[in-house]
C-alpha positions as CSV (number, residue, x, y, z in Angstrom):
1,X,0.0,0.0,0.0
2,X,2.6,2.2,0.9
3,X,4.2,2.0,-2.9
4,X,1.5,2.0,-4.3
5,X,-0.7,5.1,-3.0
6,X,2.3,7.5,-2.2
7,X,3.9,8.7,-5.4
8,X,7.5,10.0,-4.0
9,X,7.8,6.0,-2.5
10,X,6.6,3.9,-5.6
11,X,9.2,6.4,-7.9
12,X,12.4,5.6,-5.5
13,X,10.9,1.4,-5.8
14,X,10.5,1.8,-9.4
15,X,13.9,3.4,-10.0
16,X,15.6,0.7,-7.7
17,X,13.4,-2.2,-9.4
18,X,14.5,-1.4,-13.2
19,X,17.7,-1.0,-12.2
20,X,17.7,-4.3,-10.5
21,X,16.1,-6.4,-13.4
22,X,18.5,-4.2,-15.9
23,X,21.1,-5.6,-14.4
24,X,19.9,-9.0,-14.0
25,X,18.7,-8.6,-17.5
26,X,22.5,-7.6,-19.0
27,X,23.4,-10.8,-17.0
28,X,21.4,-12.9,-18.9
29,X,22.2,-11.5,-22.2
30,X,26.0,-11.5,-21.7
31,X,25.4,-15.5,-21.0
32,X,23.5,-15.8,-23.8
33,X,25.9,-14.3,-25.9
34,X,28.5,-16.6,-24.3
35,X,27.1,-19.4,-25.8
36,X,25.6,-18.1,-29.1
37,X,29.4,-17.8,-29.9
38,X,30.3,-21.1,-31.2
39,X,27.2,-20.7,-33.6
40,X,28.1,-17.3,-34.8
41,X,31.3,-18.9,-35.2
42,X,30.5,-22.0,-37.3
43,X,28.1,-19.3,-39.5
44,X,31.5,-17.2,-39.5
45,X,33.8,-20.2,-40.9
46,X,31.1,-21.6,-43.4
47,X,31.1,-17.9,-44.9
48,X,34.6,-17.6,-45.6
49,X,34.7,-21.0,-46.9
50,X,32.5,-19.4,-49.6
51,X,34.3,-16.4,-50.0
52,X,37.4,-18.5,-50.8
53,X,35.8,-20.7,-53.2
54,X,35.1,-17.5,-55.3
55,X,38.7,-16.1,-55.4
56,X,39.6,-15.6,-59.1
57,X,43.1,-17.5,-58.3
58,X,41.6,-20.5,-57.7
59,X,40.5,-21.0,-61.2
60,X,42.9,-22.2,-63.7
61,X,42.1,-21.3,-67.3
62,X,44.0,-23.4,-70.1
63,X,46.7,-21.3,-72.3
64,X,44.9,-21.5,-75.5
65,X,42.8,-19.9,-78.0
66,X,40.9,-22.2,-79.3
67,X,37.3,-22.4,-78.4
68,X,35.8,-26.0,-76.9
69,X,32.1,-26.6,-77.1
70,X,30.7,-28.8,-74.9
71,X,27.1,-30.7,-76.5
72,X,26.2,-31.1,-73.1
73,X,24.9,-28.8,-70.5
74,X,26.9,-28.9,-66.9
75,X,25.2,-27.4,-63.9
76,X,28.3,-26.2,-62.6
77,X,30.4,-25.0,-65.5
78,X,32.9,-23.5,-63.4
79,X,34.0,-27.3,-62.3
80,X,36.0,-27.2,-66.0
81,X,38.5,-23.9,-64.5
82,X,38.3,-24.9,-60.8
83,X,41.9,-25.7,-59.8
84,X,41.4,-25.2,-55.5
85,X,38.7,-26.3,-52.9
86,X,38.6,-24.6,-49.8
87,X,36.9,-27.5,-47.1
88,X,36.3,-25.9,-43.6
89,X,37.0,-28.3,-40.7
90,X,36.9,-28.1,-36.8
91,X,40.3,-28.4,-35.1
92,X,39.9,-31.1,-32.4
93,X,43.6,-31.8,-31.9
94,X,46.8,-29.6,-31.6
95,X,50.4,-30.0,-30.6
96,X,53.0,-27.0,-30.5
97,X,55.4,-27.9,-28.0
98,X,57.0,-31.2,-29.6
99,X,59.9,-32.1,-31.5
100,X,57.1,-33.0,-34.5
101,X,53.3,-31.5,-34.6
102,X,50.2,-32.7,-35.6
103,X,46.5,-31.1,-36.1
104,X,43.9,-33.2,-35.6
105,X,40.9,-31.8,-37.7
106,X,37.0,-33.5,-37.7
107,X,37.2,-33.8,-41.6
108,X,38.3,-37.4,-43.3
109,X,37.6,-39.1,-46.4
110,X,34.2,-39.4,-46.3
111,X,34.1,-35.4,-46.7
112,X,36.7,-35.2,-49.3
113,X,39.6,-34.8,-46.9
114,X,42.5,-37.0,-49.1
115,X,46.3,-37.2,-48.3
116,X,48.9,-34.6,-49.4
117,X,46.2,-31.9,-49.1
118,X,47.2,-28.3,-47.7
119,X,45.8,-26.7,-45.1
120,X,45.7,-22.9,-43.8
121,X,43.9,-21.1,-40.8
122,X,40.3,-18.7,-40.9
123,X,43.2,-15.9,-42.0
124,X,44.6,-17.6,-45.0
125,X,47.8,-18.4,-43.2
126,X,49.9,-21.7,-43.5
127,X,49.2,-24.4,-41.0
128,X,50.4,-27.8,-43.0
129,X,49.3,-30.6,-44.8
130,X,47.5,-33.9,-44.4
131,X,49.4,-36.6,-43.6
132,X,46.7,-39.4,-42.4
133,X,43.0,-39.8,-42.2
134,X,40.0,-42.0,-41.5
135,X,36.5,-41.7,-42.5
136,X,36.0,-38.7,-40.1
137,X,38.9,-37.4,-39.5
138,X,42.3,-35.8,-40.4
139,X,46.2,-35.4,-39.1
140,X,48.0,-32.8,-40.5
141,X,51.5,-31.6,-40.2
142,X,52.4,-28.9,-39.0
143,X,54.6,-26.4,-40.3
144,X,56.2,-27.0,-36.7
145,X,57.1,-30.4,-37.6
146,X,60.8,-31.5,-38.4
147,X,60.2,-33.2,-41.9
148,X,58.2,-30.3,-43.1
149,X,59.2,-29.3,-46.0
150,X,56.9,-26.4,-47.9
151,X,57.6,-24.8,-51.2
152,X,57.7,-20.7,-50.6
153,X,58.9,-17.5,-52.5
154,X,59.8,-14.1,-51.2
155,X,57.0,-12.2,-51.9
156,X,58.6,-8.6,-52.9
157,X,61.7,-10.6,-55.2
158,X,59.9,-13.7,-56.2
159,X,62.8,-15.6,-54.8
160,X,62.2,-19.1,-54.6
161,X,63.2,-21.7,-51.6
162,X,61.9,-23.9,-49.3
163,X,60.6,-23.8,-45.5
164,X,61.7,-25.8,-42.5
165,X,61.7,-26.2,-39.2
166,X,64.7,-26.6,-37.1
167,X,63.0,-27.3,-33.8
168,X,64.0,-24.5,-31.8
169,X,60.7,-21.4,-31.3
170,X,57.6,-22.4,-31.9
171,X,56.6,-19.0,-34.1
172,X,59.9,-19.2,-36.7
173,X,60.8,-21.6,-39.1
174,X,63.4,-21.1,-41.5
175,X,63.8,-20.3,-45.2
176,X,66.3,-21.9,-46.9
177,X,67.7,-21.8,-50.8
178,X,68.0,-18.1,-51.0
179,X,71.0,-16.6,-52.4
180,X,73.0,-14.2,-51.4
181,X,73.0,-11.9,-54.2
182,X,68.5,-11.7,-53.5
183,X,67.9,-8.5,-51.7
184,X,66.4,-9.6,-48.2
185,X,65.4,-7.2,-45.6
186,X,63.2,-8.1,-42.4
187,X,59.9,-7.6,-42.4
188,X,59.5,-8.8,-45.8
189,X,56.4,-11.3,-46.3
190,X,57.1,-15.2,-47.5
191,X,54.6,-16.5,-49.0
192,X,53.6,-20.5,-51.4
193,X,55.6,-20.9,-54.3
194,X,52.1,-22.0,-56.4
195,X,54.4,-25.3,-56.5
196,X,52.3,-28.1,-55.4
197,X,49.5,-28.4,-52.8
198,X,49.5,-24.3,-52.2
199,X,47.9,-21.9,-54.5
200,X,50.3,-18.8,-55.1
201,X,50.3,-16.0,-52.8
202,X,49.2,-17.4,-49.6
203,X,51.3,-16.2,-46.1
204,X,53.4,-18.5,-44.3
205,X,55.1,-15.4,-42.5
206,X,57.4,-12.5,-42.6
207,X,61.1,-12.3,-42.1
208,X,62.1,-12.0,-38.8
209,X,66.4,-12.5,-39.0
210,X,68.4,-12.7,-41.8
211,X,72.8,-14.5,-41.1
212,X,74.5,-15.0,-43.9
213,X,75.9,-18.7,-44.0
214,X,79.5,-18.5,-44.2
215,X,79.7,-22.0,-45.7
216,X,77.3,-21.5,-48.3
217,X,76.2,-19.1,-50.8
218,X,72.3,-18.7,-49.5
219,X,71.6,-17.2,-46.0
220,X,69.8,-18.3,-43.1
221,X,66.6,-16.4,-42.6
222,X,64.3,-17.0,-39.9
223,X,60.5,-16.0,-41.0
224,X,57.9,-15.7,-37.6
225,X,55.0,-17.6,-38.7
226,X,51.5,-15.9,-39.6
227,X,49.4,-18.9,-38.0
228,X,49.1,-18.7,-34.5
229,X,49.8,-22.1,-33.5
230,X,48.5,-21.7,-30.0
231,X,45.1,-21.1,-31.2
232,X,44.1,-22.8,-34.0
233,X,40.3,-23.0,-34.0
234,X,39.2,-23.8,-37.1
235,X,41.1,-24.5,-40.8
236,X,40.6,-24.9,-44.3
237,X,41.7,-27.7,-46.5
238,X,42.6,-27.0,-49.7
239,X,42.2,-29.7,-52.3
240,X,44.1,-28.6,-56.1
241,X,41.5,-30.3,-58.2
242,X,44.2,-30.5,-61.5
243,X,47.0,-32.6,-59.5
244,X,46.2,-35.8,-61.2
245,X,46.2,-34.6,-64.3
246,X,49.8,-33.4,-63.7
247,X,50.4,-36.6,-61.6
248,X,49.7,-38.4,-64.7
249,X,51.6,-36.6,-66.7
250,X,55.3,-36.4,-64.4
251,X,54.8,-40.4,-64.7
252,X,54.6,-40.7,-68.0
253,X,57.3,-39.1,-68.4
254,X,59.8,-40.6,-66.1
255,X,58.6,-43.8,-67.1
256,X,59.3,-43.1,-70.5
257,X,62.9,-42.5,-69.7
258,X,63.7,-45.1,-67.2
């Protein structure tokens, strides 16, 4: 009665009331929030994995100028130009601090996961490649990984080499092959080759260190790695769609000259 009849005492309840429920209201959202997350997340991962199935690099278009017309009509026509396939899968596995690491991703065979395949993080940055699978599931090496061995180019020369791991941080691997007469500064961005499993263009790091081997001609550069190997969520596998083909041909031709 007292709240209710007296103005000045139901406008101090009121006040005290909203604020009350406000809070416990903001409560409620932020746990809410919490754990609408991993949804927004998945939406998040499944919309990139679009995006990069668009990107004009990842179509290959024959060097020729002769026009091929097909008699038959294909629902997808850009499955003749297609060279990469971005696959998103959930990490459920990770090692950093070993001699060799693995990811362990929830994508196998059975969802077009196949050996030799490369895989980057939700930023486009190297992680490894596949290694092993099963039905459901996936091991990949990491760049972190002492047998590692990934196909990569300086970025502002288009200086060829290869990447490595010797073991030692677990953010720098190193760049070998580069000669000494390749200008090299740090800070300069490493990226694939295009050689292999890789499209071009795709960031396993920057230089970080730069020693010139006194027993060689090439130096020893030490590139900090783009992927965060300590939190590793969520990847993409990429599968090149034309590496039979050139499969195919490489043993033709070294069984033709055995």
């Amino acid at each position: 009665m007292l709240f209710t009849y007296n103005r000045f005492h139901h406008a101090v309840f009121m006040n005290y009331a909203n604020e009350y429920t406000g809070k416990i209201s903001g409560q409620y959202n932020s746990i809410e929030y919490y754990f609408k997350l991993k949804r927004t997340n998945d939406s998040l991962v499944k919309a990139n994995e679009r995006l990069y199935n668009k990107l004009k690099q990842d179509f290959e278009i024959p060097d020729s100028v002769s026009k091929l017309v097909l008699d038959t009509i294909r629902v997808d026509s850009t499955n003749i130009n297609r060279k990469f396939l971005y696959m998103q899968a959930k990490v459920v596995g990770n090692s950093v601090g070993l001699p060799n690491n693995y990811v362990q991703v929830s994508r196998g065979s059975l969802q077009g996961v196949e050996k030799e395949l490369g895989v980057i993080d939700i930023n486009g940055a190297v992680v490894g490649h596949v290694v092993d699978l099963s039905n459901n599931y996936a091991v990949v090496m990491s760049l972190l990984h002492k047998q590692n061995n990934t196909s990569a180019r300086l970025k502002k020369s288009g200086a060829f080499g290869s990447v490595i791991w010797d073991g030692e941080k677990t953010n720098v691997v190193l760049l070998k092959d580069i000669p000494k007469n390749i200008k090299v500064t740090v800070g300069d961005s490493v990226v694939t080759s295009g050689y292999g499993r890789f499209p071009y263009g795709l960031l396993i790091g920057t230089v970080s260190e730069i020693e010139n081997d006194t027993k060689t001609n090439t130096y020893i550069i030490r590139v900090k790695t783009a992927a965060d190997f300590y939190n590793i969520q969520y990847v993409y596998v990429i599968n090149n769609l034309k590496k039979e083909e050139l499969n195919d041909i490489m043993k033709r031709v070294k069984k033709a000259n055995e």
